[in-house]
C-alpha positions in Angstrom: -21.1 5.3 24.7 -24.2 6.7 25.5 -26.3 4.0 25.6 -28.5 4.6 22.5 -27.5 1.9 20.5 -28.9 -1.7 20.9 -26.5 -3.2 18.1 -23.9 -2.3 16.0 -22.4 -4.1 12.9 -18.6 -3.7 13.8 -15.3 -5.6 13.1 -12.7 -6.9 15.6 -10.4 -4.0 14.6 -13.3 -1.8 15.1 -14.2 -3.1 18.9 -10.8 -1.4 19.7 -13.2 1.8 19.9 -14.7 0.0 23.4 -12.0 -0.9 24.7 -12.0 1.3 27.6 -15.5 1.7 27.3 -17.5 1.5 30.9 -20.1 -0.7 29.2 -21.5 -3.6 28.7 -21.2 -5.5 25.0 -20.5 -8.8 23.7 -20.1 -10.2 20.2 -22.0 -12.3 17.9 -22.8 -13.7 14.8 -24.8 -11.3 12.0 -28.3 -13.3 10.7 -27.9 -14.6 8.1 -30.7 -15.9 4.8 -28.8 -18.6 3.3 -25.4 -19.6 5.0 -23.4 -17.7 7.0 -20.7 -15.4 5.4 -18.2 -13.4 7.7 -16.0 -10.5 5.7 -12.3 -11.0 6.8 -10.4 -7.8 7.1 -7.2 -8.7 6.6 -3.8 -5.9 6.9 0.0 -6.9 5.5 2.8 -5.0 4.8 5.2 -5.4 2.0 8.6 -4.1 1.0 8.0 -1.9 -2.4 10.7 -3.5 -5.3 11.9 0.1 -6.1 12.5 1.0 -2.1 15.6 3.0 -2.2 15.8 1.4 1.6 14.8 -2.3 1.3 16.8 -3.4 4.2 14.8 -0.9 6.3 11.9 -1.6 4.9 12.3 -5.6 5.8 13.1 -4.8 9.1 10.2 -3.1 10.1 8.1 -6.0 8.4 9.7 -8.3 10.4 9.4 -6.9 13.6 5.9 -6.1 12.6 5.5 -10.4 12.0 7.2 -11.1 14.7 5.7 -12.6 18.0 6.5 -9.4 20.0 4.7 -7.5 17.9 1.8 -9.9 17.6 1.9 -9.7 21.4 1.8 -6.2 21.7 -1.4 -6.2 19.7 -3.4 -8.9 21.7 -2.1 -7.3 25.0 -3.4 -3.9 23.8 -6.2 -4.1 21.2 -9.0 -6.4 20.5 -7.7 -7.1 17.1 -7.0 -10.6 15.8 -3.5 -10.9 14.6 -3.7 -13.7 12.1 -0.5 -16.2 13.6 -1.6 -18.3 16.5 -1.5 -19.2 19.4 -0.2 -16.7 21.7 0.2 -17.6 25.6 -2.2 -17.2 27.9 -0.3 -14.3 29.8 -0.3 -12.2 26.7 -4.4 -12.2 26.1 -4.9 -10.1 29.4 -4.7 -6.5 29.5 -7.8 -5.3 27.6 -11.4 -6.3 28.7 -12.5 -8.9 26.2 -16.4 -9.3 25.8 -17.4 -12.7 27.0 -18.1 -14.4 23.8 -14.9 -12.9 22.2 -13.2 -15.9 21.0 -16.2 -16.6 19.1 -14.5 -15.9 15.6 -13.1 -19.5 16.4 -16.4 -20.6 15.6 -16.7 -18.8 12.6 -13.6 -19.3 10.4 -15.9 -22.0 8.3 -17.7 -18.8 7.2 -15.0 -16.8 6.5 -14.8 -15.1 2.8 -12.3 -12.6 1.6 -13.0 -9.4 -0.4 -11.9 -11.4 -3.5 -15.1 -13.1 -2.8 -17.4 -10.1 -3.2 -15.8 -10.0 -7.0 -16.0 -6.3 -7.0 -12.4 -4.6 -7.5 -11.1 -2.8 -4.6 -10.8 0.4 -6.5 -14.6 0.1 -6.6 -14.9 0.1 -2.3 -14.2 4.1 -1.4 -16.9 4.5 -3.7 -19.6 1.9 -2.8 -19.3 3.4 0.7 -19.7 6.6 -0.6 -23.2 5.5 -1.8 -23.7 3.8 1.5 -22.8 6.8 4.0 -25.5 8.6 1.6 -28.1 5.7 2.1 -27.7 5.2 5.7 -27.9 9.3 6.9 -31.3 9.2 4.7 -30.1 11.3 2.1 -31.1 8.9 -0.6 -33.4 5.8 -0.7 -33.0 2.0 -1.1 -34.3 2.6 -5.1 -31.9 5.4 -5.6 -29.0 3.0 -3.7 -29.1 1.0 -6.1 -28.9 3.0 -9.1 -26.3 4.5 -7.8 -24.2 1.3 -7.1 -24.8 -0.2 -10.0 -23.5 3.4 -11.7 -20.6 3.4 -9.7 -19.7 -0.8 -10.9 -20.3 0.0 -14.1 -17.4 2.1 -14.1 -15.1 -0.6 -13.4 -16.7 -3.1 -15.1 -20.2 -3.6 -17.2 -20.4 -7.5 -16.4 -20.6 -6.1 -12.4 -23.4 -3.7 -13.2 -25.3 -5.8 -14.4 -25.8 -8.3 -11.6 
C-alpha cells in the first residue's frame, strides 16, 4: 500500500486485500520454464454425516450455492465463485484491475493440489519451511533439507523426489 512493492505473487481471493486500495495494479500470468501451471484454490462446504442439525447444515450450503450468494461475492470481492456466468449488473461494485478476467485465459493451465501429489496434511508445514526461507532465516540448501524432512514424514516415496 505503500508503494514498495513492484510484484507480488497473489491469488484472486487474496486481491480482495486491494480492493479499496488507492492504487494502481493489474494481473498477469506467473513465468513459467516448461508450460504454464496455475494452482486453483478451490473452497466447498459440506454437511458432516454425524450433524446432529443436517437440515441446518444443508440450508446454509444451499444458500451458500445459490446465485444470491454467488452474487454477493462478485459484487463485493474479487474472488471467483466457480458457477458462471453472472449478469453484467452484478460484476460492478469493486474496482477490478483491467486484465482481471484474464483467468479465462488460463483455465487450460489450471492444476489442482491433487496435482502437486503431496498430502494436504503436509501444506501448514511446507509453509512453515517457506515463511523461514523467505524472512532469510534459512538458505535455499537448508530449504531443502528441510522440506524433504518434513515429506518424509508423510511419506518416504515424496522425500525422495
Amino acid at each position: 500500500m505503500e508503494g514498495r512493492l513492484s510484484m507480488v505473487l497473489n491469488s484472486y481471493m487474496g486481491l480482495n486485500v486491494w480492493k479499496h486500495a488507492d492504487l494502481d495494479y493489474d494481473v498477469t500470468p506467473m513465468p513459467f520454464l516448461y508450460e504454464p501451471r496455475t494452482l486453483l484454490i478451490c473452497l466447498g462446504a459440506g454437511v458432516c454425516a454425524g450433524s446432529r442439525h443436517k437440515e441446518e447444515a444443508r440450508r446454509i450450503v444451499d444458500y451458500l450455492g445459490s446465485p444470491r450468494a454467488r452474487d454477493l461475492i462478485a459484487k463485493h470481492t474479487l474472488t471467483l465463485p466457480a458457477l458462471r456466468p453472472l449478469p453484467a449488473s452484478v460484476r460492478g461494485g469493486v474496482r477490478r484491475p483491467e486484465r482481471y478476467n484474464l483467468y479465462r485465459e488460463m483455465m487450460f493451465s489450471y492444476r489442482t493440489h491433487r496435482d502437486l501429489n503431496i498430502p494436504s496434511a503436509a501444506f501448514p508445514k511446507l509453509l512453515q519451511q517457506l515463511r523461514m526461507y523467505w524472512a532469510d532465516l534459512i538458505d535455499e540448501d537448508e530449504l531443502c533439507e528441510r522440506i524433504g524432512a518434513a515429506l518424509s514424514a508423510f511419506s518416504p516415496q515424496l522425500a525422495a523426489r
